[in-house]
Structure formats: C-alpha cells, structure tokens
C-alpha positions, 0 to 999 in steps of 0.5 A: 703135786699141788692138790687136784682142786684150786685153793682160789677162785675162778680168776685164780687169786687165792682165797681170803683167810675168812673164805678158807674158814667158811670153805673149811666149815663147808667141807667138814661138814659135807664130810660128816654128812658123806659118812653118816649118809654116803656120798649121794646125800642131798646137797640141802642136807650138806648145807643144813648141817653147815648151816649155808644155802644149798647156793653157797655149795654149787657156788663153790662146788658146781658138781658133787664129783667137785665137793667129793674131790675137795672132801678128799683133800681137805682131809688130806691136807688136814692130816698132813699138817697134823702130823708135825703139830702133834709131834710137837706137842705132845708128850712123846713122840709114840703119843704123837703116833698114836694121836696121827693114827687116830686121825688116820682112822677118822679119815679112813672112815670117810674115804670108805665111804667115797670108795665107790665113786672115786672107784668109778669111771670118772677120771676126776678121782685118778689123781687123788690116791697119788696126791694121798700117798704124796702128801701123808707117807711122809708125814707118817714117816716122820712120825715113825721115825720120830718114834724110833729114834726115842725108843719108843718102838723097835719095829722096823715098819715102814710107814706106808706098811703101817699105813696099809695095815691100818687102811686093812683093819678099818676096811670092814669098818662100813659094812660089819655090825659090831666090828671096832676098827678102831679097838683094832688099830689100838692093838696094832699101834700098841703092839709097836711099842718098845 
C-alpha cells in the first residue's frame, strides 16, 4: 500500500530531491512541535521551528489533518528504511534491534500524541494503522530474525508481539509523571538477549 499522502505535487510529478528535504525539514519539525505541544499547535509555531512562513506549510498542507497525515508517514517511512541501514552498520544484529527499538519509542511517542485525532470521526486516518503495520511488521521481522539467526536472542517473539509490547510500555509514557517508557522498553529488548 503506497503512503495515503502524495510524494508529488498537484499535477503529480514527483518532487525534486531539494523539495523532499525541505518537506522532510517541514515534517520533523511539525513532529516535534506536535509532541511537545499536541497536535492543536498553531500552525506559526510549526513554522517558526522550521524556520519557514506559515504560507510554505498550507502551500504543502492545506489542513492540519494533511500535516498530521504527512507527520504519521514521514516517520513511518523513516523507520522503514532504518531498519536495513541499521542491520547493516552496526556491530551486531541484536545492537540493530535495539537502535530500531529505540527509534521505535521516538515514534511511538509522537503517534500518542496524535492518538486523539487520528481516533476521531475524520476517515482521513482509517488507512494510516493498515499502512504502519504494512510498512514496519516487516522490517522488525527482519531485525528479529536477524537476531535470531546470530544467537543473539532465543525468544521466539513475533514481531508484531514485540512491537505491541513496546506500543504497551510507551502507552503511559504521556499522561504519567515520572514513568521511563524507554527504561522499560530497555529491559523488555534486554530480557531477549540469549
């Protein structure tokens, strides 16, 4: 399934590369204004943030829902194509697990903050959980297999069970003073280690 949102313009021609990285710039930082701030931040301090005019964004993204949306896949997409990077730089497959993991949590973290809209009557969002599990239970499968297949971990997890297990520690993440999502997930991803 193709992400919701177009990579192109209006007429459909894809983007050019130095347009993707100024539309990448865009969304990270509308992603850390969105979890520092919810999803109801006004639209100047998007732009502030990544330094552009509040134009620039509604040139892009005529609704919020269509910032939101773009947010989500963004992110999805960045985690996709992380997950082979990693394997194949770092030290071990299990290190590359973990590093995934971790990046993993920092989305997790932002998707709770848009939790409450994407929940919402707007059928804009319904295709985005399908295009998640689509894109990423793959690739943490990879990642875990990989790891299994080196002796790094015994535990045979699923990767959709892992990634739900993760999604469940990083739940109260947002609304609990004082609780480490992160610490957690730490000792879950230890606790496979062979």
């Amino acid at each position: 399934m193709p992400p919701v949102a177009s990579a192109g313009d209006a007429a459909g021609r894809p983007m050019r590369a130095d347009a993707r990285r100024n539309q990448a710039t865009l969304l990270d930082a509308a992603a850390r204004v969105f979890v520092a701030a919810g999803v109801e931040a006004p639209i100047r301090r998007i732009a502030a943030e990544a330094g552009v005019g509040t134009a620039t964004i509604y040139r892009h993204f005529p609704t919020r829902a269509d910032l939101i949306i773009a947010v989500y896949e963004h992110q999805v997409e960045g985690l996709a194509e992380a997950g082979p990077a990693m394997l194949a730089s770092s030290e071990s497959p299990f290190d590359a697990l973990a590093r995934w993991i971790d990046g993993f949590v920092d989305f997790l973290v932002t998707k709770h903050g848009l939790a409450a809209v994407m929940q919402s009557d707007d059928s804009c969002f319904d295709p985005l959980h399908a295009y998640f599990l689509e894109r990423l239970v793959p690739v943490c499968g990879e990642l875990v297999a990989a790891a299994r297949a080196s002796g790094q971990i015994t535990s045979a997890i699923e990767p959709l069970e892992l990634m739900r297990g993760v999604g469940n520690l990083c739940a109260g993440a947002t609304s609990s003073h004082g609780f480490d999502a992160r610490r957690l997930v730490g000792l879950l991803v230890a606790g496979l280690r062979a």
